[in-house]
C-alpha positions as CSV (number, residue, x, y, z in Angstrom):
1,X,101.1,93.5,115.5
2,X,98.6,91.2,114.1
3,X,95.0,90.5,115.7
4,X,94.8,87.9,118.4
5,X,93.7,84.5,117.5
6,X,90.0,84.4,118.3
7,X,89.5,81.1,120.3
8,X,86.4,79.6,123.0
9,X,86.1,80.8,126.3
10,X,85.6,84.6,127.1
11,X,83.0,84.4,129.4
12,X,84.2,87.6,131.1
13,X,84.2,89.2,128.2
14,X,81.0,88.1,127.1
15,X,79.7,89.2,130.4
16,X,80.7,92.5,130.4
17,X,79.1,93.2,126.9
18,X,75.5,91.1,127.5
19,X,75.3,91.3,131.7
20,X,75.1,88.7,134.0
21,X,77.7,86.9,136.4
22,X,80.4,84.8,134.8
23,X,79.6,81.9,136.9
24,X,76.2,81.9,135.7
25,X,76.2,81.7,132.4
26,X,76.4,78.6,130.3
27,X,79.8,78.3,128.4
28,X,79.4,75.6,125.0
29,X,81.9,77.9,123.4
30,X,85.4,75.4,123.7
31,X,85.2,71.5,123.3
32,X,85.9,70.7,126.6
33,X,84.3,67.8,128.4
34,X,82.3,69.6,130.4
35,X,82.2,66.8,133.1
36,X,85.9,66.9,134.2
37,X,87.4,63.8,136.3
38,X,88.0,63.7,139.8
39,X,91.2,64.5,140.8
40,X,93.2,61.6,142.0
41,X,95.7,62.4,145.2
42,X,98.2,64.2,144.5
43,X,101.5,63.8,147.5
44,X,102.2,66.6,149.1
45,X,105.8,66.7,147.5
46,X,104.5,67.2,144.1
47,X,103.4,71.3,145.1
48,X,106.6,71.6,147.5
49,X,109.0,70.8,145.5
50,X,110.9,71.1,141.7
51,X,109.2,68.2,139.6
52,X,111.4,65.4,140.4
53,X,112.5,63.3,137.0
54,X,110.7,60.4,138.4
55,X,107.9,62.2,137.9
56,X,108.3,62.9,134.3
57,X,109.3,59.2,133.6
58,X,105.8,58.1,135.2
59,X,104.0,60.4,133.4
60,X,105.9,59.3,130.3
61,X,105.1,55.8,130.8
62,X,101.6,56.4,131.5
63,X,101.1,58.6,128.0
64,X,103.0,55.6,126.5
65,X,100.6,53.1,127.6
66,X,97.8,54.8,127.3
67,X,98.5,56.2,123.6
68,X,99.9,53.3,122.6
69,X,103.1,54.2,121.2
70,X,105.3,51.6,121.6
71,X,108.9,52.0,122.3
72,X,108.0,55.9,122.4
73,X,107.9,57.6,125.6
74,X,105.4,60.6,124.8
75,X,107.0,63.7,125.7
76,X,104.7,66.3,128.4
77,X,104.4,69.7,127.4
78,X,102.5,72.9,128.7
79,X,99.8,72.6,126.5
80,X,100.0,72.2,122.5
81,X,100.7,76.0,122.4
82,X,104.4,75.9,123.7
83,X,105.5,73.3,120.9
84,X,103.8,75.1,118.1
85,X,106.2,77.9,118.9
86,X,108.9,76.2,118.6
87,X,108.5,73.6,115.0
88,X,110.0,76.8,112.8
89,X,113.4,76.1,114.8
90,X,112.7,72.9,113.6
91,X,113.1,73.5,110.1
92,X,114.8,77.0,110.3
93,X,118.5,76.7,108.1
94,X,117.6,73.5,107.4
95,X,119.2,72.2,111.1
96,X,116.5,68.9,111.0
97,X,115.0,68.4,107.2
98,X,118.3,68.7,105.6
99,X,118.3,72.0,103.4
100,X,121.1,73.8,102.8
101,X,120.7,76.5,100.6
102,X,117.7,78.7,102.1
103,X,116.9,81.2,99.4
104,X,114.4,83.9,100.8
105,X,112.2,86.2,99.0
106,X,111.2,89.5,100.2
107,X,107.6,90.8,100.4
108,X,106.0,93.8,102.2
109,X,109.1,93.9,103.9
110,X,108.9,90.6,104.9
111,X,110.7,87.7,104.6
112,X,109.8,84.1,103.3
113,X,111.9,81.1,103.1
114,X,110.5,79.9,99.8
115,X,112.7,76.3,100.0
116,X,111.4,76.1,104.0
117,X,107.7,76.3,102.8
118,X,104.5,74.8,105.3
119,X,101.2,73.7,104.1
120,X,98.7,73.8,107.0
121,X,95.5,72.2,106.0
122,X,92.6,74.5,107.3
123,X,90.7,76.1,108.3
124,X,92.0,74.8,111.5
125,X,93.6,75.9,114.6
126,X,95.3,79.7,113.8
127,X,98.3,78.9,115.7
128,X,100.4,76.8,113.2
129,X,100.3,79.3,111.0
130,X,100.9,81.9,113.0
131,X,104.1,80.5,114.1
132,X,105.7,79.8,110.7
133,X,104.3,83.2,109.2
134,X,106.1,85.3,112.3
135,X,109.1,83.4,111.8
136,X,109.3,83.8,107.8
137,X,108.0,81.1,106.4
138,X,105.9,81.1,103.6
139,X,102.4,79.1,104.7
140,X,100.3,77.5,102.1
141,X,96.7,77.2,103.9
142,X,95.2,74.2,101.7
143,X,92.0,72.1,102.4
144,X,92.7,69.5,100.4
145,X,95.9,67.0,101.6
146,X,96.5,66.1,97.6
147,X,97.2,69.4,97.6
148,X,100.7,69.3,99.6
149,X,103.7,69.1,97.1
150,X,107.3,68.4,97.2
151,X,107.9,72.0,97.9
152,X,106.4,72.0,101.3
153,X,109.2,70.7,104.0
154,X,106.8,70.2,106.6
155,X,103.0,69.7,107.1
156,X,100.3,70.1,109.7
157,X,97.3,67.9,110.0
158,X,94.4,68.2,112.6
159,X,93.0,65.0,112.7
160,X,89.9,64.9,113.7
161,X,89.7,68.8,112.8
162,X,88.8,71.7,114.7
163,X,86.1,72.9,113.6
164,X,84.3,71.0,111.2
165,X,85.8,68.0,112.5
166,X,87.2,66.1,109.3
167,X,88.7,63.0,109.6
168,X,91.2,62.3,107.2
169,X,92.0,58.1,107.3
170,X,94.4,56.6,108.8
171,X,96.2,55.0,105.5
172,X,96.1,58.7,103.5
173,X,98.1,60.0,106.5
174,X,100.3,57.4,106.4
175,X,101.0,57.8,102.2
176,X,101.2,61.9,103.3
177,X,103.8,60.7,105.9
178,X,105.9,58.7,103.4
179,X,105.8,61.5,100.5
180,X,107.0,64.3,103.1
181,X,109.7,61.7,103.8
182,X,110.8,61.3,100.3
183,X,111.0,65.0,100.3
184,X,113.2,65.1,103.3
185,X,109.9,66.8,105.4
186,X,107.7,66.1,108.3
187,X,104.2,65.6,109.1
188,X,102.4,67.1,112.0
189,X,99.4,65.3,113.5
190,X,97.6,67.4,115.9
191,X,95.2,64.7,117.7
192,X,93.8,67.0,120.4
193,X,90.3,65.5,119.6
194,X,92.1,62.2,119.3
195,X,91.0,60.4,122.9
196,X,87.2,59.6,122.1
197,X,88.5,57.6,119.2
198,X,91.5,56.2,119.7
199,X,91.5,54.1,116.2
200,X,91.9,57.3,114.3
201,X,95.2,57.9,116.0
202,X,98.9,56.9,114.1
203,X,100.1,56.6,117.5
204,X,100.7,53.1,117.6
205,X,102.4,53.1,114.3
206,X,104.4,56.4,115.3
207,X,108.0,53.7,116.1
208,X,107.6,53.0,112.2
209,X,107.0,56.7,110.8
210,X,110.4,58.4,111.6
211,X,109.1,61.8,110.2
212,X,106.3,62.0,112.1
213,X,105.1,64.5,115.0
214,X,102.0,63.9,116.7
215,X,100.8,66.3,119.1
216,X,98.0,65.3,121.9
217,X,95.8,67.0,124.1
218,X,95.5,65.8,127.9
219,X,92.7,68.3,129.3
220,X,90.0,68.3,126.7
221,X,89.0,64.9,127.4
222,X,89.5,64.6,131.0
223,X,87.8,68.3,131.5
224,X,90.8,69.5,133.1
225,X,92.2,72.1,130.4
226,X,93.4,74.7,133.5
227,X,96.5,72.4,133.7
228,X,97.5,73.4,130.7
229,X,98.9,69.4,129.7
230,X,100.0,68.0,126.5
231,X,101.8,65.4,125.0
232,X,104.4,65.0,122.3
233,X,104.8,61.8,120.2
234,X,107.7,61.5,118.2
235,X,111.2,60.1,117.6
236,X,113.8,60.5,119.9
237,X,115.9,63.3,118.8
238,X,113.0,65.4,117.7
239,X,111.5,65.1,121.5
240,X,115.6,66.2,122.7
241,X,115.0,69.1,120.8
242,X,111.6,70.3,122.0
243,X,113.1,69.2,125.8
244,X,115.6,71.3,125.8
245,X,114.1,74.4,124.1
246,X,111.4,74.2,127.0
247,X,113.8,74.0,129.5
248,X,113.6,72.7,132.8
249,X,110.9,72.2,135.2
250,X,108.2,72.8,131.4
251,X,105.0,70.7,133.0
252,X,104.7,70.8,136.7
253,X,105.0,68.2,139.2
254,X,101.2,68.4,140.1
255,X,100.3,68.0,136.5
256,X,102.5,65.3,135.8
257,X,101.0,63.5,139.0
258,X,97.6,63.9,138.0
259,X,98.5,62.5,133.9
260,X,100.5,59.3,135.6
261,X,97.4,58.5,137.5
262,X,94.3,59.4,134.9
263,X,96.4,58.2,131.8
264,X,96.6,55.0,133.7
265,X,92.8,55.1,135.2
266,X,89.9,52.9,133.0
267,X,88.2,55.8,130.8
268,X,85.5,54.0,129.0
269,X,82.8,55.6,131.9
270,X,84.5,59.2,130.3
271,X,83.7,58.0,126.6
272,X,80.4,56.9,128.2
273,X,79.7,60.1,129.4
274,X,81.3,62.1,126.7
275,X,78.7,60.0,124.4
276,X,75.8,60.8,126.4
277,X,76.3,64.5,126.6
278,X,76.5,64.7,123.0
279,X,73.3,62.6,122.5
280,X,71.9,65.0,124.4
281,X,73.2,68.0,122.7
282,X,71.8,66.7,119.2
283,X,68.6,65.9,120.4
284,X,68.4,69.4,121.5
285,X,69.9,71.1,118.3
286,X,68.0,69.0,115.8
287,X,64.3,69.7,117.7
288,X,65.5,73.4,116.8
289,X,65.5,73.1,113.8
290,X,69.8,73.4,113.3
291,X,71.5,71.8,110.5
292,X,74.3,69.4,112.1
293,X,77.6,69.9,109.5
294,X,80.2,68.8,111.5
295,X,82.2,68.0,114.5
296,X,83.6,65.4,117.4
297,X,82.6,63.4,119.9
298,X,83.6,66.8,122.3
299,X,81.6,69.7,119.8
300,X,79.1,70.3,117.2
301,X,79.5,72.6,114.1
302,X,75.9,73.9,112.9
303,X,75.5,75.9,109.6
304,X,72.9,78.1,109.3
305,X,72.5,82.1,107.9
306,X,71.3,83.2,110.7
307,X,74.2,82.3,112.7
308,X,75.3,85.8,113.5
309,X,71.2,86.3,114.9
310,X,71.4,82.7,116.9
311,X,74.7,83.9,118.4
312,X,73.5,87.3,119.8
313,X,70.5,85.8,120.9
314,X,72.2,83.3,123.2
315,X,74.2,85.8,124.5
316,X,71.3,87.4,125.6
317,X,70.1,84.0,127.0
318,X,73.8,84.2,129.2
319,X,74.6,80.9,126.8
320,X,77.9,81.3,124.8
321,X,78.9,79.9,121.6
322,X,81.9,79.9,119.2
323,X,81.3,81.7,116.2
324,X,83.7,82.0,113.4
325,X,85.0,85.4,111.3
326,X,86.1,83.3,108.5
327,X,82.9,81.2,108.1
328,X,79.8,84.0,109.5
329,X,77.3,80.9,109.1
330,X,79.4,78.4,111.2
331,X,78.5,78.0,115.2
332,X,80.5,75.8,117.2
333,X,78.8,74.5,120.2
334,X,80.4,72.8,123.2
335,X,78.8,69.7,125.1
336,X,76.4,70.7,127.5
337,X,77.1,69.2,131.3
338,X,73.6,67.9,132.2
339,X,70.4,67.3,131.3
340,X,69.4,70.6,132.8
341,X,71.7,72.2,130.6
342,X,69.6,70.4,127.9
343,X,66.7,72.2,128.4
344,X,68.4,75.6,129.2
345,X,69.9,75.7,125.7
346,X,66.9,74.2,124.0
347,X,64.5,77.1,125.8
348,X,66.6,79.9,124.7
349,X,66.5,78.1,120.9
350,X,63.0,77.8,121.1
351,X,62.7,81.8,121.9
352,X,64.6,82.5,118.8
353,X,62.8,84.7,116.2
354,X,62.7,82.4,113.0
């Protein structure tokens, strides 16, 4: 069995190795608004009973609108996580991007479907390749887009990236699009990050890219990850398929309530605030003395060799990070919530043995 996919969070964890109550500590570890919404109403019928279709369709129209996808009707999913699972059935035999001869190769007695090949441009999220690799397919982790050939049948993007938060333009996706279409393959968009820029997002031009799959993330920029909400954007038979593979009853009727009335809610006070908190966040990394490498509106990737030290020593503050295995000189740090948060962070910094 392979090692778990190291992600944010883990404040219990963290607790139980560097003391301290969970509530109390300060978690900049995921990149999570840390201001979440307020809830709108949600009828009493929504928990009672089985989520109604009506409910689906609002939500679907509300993702629509608010997306900006035209004559698609996003499709809501349990979080990004549940459709990653299920893209190798996608191209598995060849059922969607038209192969059919799949010659395998064995390796390590495993096996790799070496015409069914998926380029995953990282480093990035672990769960794309994850997915393809337990299934058999051979992944090709790349950093550079020019470096996806004719070979690979499908492609994943994450755009803005997690962590160092690349953006790749709009018209290089596009040409990426079109050459994986040629080749009878798809692209996959992963826009979790997408909502605090919306003009990076191929949403709107999604009706006119028939091999594209764009995935997006509802809690991350309302602050309301627990529901566990995502959208998928994509052409009609494609969102059948992930329907039915998820079944019934997929996203419940509270959390399609809550989507039809926050995807439909004015959100430029949340990019306001979003804004704000990472002003706030800079001001308190840069008058540490932290190199600023990357990141998104909703986190900040800091390089520095000390990275491992800085880490520890927060914990020991009760202040989480995200630190990486791959990259021991990368820290990821979530928006702080307030002001007070500010100084907390910048305190514990300060204390730091340089």
């Amino acid at each position: 069995m392979s090692a778990p996919i190291v992600h944010g969070g883990g404040i219990t964890a963290a607790a139980a190795t560097f003391g301290g109550r969970p509530d109390d500590w300060l978690d900049l570890s995921t990149g999570i608004n840390p201001c979440p919404v307020a809830l709108p109403d949600i009828p009493a019928r929504a928990w009672h009973r089985l989520p109604d279709r009506h409910l689906v369709d609002e939500a679907r129209r509300a993702a629509r609108d608010h997306y900006g996808s035209g004559e698609i009707l996003p499709l809501p999913v349990p979080g990004t996580q549940s459709v990653i699972q299920l893209l190798p059935h996608l191209v598995e035999a060849g059922r969607l991007v038209g192969v059919t001869d799949n010659r395998v190769a064995v390796t390590d007695n495993k096996v790799a479907v070496t015409d069914n090949k998926v380029a995953v441009v990282s480093p990035t999220y672990g769960e794309y390749a994850r997915a393809f690799a337990s299934a058999g397919f051979a992944v090709d982790a790349i950093d550079d887009i020019a470096a996806i050939g004719a070979g690979h049948r499908l492609a994943v993007v994450v755009n803005p990236n997690n962590p160092d938060g690349l953006i790749w333009p709009t018209e290089t996706l596009i040409a990426l699009h079109d050459k994986m279409k040629s080749a009878n393959g798809f692209l996959v968009v992963d826009e979790a990050f997408g909502d605090t820029d919306p003009a990076l997002s191929l949403a709107f031009r999604a009706p006119r890219l028939p091999n594209l799959i764009i995935f997006r993330s509802f809690g991350k920029f309302f602050g309301l990850a627990g529901l566990r909400l995502g959208f998928a954007i994509a052409r009609d038979d494609i969102l059948e398929r992930f329907e039915d593979w998820l079944g019934p009853w997929a996203v419940s009727g509270p959390a399609l309530s809550i989507a039809g009335s926050l995807l439909r809610s004015d959100v430029s006070p949340i990019r306001g605030r979003i804004d704000e908190r990472n002003a706030g966040l800079h001001a308190v990394l840069k008058g540490s003395g932290l190199q600023i490498s990357g990141g998104t509106a909703l986190f900040t990737l800091v390089a520095d060799p000390r990275a491992g030290d800085i880490y520890t020593h927060l914990c020991s503050h009760h202040i989480l990070v995200r630190k990486f295995d791959y990259a021991p000189d990368w820290l990821r740090f979530g928006l702080t919530p307030d002001p007070a948060a500010d100084r907390r962070l910048g305190e514990a910094l300060q204390r730091f043995e340089r």
